[in-house]
N, C-alpha and C positions, 0 to 999 in steps of 0.2 A: 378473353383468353387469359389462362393462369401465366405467370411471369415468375421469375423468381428473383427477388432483389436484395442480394444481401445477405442471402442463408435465408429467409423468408420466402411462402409461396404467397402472392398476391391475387387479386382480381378485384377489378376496379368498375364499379358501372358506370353508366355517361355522368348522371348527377349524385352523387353517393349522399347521404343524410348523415352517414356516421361510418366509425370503423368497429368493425369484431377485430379483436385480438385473442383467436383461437389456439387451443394448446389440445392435443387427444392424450389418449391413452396410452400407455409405459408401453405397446406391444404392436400400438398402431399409428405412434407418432412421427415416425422417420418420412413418412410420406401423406402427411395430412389431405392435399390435394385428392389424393386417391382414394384413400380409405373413408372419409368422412365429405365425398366431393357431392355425393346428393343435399350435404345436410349447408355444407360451407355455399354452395352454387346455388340455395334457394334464399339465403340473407345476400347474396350480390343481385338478383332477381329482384328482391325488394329493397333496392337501393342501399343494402351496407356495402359499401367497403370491406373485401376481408385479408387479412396480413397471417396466414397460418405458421407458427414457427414449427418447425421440424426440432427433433431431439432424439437423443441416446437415451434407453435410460442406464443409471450406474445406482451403485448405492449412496451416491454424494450428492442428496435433492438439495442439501444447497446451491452447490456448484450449476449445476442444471438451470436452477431457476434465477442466478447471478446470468448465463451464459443467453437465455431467452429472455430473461428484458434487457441485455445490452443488443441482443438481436434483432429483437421490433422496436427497438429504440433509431435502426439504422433503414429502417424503412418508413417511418412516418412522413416525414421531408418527401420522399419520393411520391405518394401516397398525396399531402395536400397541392404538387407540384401537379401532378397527373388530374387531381380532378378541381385545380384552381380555386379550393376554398383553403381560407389560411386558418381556420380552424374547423374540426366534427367531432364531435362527443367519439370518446373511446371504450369501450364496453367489452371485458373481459368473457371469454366461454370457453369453458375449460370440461372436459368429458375427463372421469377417475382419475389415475395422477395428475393428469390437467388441473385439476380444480387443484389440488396441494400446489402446485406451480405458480399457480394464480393468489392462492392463498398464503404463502411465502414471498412473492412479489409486494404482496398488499400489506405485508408485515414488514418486510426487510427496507422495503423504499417510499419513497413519498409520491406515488404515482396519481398521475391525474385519470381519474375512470369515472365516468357517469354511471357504472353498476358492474357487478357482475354476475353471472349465470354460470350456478356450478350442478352441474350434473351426475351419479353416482360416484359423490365422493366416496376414496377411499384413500385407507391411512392405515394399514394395517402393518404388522410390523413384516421381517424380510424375509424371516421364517417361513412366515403364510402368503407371500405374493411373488418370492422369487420360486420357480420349478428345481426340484430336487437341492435347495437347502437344505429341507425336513431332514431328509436323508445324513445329509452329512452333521449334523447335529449327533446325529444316533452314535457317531461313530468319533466325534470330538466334541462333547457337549459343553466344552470353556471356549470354544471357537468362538470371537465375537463377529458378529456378522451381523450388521443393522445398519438401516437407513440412516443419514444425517440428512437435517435430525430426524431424531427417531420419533414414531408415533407420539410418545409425551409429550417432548419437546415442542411438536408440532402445535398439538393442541394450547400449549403453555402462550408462545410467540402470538398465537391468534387470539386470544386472549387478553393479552397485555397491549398488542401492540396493531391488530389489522387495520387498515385505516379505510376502507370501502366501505360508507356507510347504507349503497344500497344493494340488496343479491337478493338470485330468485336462485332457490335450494330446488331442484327435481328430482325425484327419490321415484324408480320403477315398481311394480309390485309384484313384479317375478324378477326382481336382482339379492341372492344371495349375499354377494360381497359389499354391497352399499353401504356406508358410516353416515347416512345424511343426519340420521337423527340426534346421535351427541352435536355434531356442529351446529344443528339448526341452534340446540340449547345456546350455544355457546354465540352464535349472531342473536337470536332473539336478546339475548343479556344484555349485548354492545348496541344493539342498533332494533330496540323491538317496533318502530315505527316502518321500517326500513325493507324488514325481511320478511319477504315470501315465500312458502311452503307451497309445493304443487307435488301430490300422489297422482303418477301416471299408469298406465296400460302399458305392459311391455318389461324388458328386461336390460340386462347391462349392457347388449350390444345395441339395442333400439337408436340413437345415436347415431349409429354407423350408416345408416338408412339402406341395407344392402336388401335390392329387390330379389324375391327368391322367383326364378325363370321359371315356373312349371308346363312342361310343355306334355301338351297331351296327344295321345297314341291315335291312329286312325278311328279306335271304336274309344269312346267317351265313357271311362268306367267308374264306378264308385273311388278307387285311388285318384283319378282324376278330381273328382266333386271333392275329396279330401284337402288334394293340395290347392287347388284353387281357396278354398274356405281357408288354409293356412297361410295364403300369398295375401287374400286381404287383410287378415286380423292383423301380417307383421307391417303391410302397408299401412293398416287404418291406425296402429300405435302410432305410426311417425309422422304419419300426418297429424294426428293429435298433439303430436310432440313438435311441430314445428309450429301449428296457431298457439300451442300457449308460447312458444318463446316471443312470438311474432309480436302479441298481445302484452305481452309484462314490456318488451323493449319500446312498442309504441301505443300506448292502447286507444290514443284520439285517432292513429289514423287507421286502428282497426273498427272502430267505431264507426266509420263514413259510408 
């Protein structure tokens, strides 16, 4: 059962192996439990532990990512108290601004994480990912409006300073908005023994693992045969997407 401990959602299995420290997306993070609860409730199935932090987002991604690791920092204790081990590897998984979260954590502090798993990172500036900015630009173009920090900045701090030296980078092949590719440049630099690349099937919500209902009408018509063939391609992505993360977090006991 999901619990909430702290401003975190949790779920805990009988014997957990490890903890996800999950963070979603700038639009889908308020409710991580729900929005991401196929993807969070099949790493509790395979014995993680998972601590999802909820968030706003704002233009101040520092503040944010100061605000989410003092937040799972107040749920760990509770976490090795419930499943009686005094230590489990912690493994970061971060979905679009997630991953900047996660990647800002791993610059800003000196965190203990056995890996993390960043998924269509994005970093784009506030222009291009806040709705109707564009607009008012047109109409005050010295307005300063950007993310702290901003997309340089970002890449600069990860650069100099990220301290996780192992990650699995997932890049979809129908996601427009994804930056996997400068970042991977920029882990491979720091850590090229370390970082994994994986080209998926699917898109920027794939993640989200949301089943599309297609119910069909008394007579069984070709729209039927349609959506059915579109129900499994967006299942078959996520299933794809859940044995590689399964595989990169364990691969001896995917191996068995």
């Amino acid at each position: 059962m999901w619990q909430e401990v702290s401003g975190n959602w949790v779920l805990i299995p009988p014997r957990p192996i490890a903890i996800i420290h999950f963070l979603g997306g700038a639009f889908v993070a308020t409710a991580p439990q729900l929005t991401y609860r196929s993807l969070l409730e099949y790493f509790a199935a395979e014995s993680y532990a998972v601590v999802a932090t909820p968030f706003v987002n704002t233009l101040d991604h520092t503040a944010i990512a100061t605000q989410v690791h003092e937040t799972f920092g107040k749920a760990i204790d509770y976490v090795h108290t419930q499943s009686r081990r005094r230590y489990l590897p912690i493994y970061g998984v971060g979905h679009s601004m997630g991953c900047k979260l996660h990647l800002l954590i791993g610059s800003m502090y000196s965190v203990e994480r056995a890996g993390n798993i960043l998924m269509s990172f994005n970093n784009y500036p506030a222009r291009r990912s806040i709705p109707f900015v564009e607009q008012f630009y047109q109409f005050a173009p010295n307005l300063a409006v950007e993310f702290t920090p901003s997309p340089e900045e970002t890449n600069a701090l990860i650069e100099k300073q990220y301290g996780v030296d192992r990650n699995l980078l997932i890049k979809f092949a129908n996601d427009d908005i994804d930056q996997t590719r400068p970042l991977t440049d920029v882990l491979i630099d720091r850590f090229p023994e370390m970082t994994t690349v994986r080209l998926l099937k699917g898109n920027h919500l794939t993640p989200l693992g949301q089943d599309v209902n297609w119910k069909s009408g008394a007579d069984f018509t070709p729209f039927d045969a349609i959506g059915q063939l579109f129900r499994q391609e967006v299942l078959g992505d996520f299933n794809e997407l859940k044995q590689t993360l399964l595989l990169w977090l364990n691969p001896l006991r995917m191996a068995k």
